[in-house]
C-alpha positions in Angstrom: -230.3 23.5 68.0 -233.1 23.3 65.5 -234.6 19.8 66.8 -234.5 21.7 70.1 -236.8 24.4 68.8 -238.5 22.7 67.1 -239.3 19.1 68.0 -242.9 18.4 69.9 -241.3 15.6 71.5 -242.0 15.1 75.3 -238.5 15.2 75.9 -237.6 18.5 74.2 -240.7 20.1 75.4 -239.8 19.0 79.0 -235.6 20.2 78.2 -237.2 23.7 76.9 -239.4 24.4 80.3 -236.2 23.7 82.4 -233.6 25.5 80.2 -236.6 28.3 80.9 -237.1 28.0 84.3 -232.6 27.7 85.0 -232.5 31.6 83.1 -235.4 32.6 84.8 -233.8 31.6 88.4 -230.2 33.1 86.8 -232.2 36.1 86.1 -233.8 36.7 89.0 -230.3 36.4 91.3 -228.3 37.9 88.9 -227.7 41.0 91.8 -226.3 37.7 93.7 -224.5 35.9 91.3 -222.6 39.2 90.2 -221.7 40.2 94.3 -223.7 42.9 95.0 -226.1 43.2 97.6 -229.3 42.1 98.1 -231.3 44.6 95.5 -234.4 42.3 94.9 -236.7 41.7 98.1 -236.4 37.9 98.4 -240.6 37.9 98.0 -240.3 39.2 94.5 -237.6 36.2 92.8 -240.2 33.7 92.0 -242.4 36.7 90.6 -239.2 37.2 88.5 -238.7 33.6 87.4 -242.5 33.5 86.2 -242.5 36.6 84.5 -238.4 35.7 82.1 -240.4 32.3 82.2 -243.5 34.1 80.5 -241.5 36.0 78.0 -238.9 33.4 77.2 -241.8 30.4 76.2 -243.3 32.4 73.1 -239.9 33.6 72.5 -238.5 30.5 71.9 -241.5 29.5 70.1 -241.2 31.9 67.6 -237.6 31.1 67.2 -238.6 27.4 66.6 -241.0 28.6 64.0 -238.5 31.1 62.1 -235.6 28.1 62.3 -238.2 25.4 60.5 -238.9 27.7 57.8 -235.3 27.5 57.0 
């Protein structure tokens, strides 16, 4: 789990941005996945994604930073 924080390597950069992009999506249909109704007007999901996208990148970042200290 460190290397993944941490590593500047193409591939983990590239792993990060899609493990990003798969909570933001989970996020964003989670009145879906769960079984209720539609809550979320289906214009407003990608806003969604882009905005856990937005808090999850420095997030993880500052994870990766606190774990190489270690």
């Amino acid at each position: 789990m460190n290397t993944f924080l941490t590593s500047e390597k193409t591939v983990y950069r590239m792993l990060r941005t899609i493990c990003q992009g798969v909570i933001g999506v989970l996020v964003a249909n989670l009145d879906l996945i769960i079984g209720f109704i539609p809550m979320i007007p289906e214009e407003l999901r990608p806003v969604i994604v882009l905005i856990v996208m937005a808090i999850l990148s420095p997030l993880m970042s500052e994870l990766g930073k606190s774990g190489s200290n270690e």
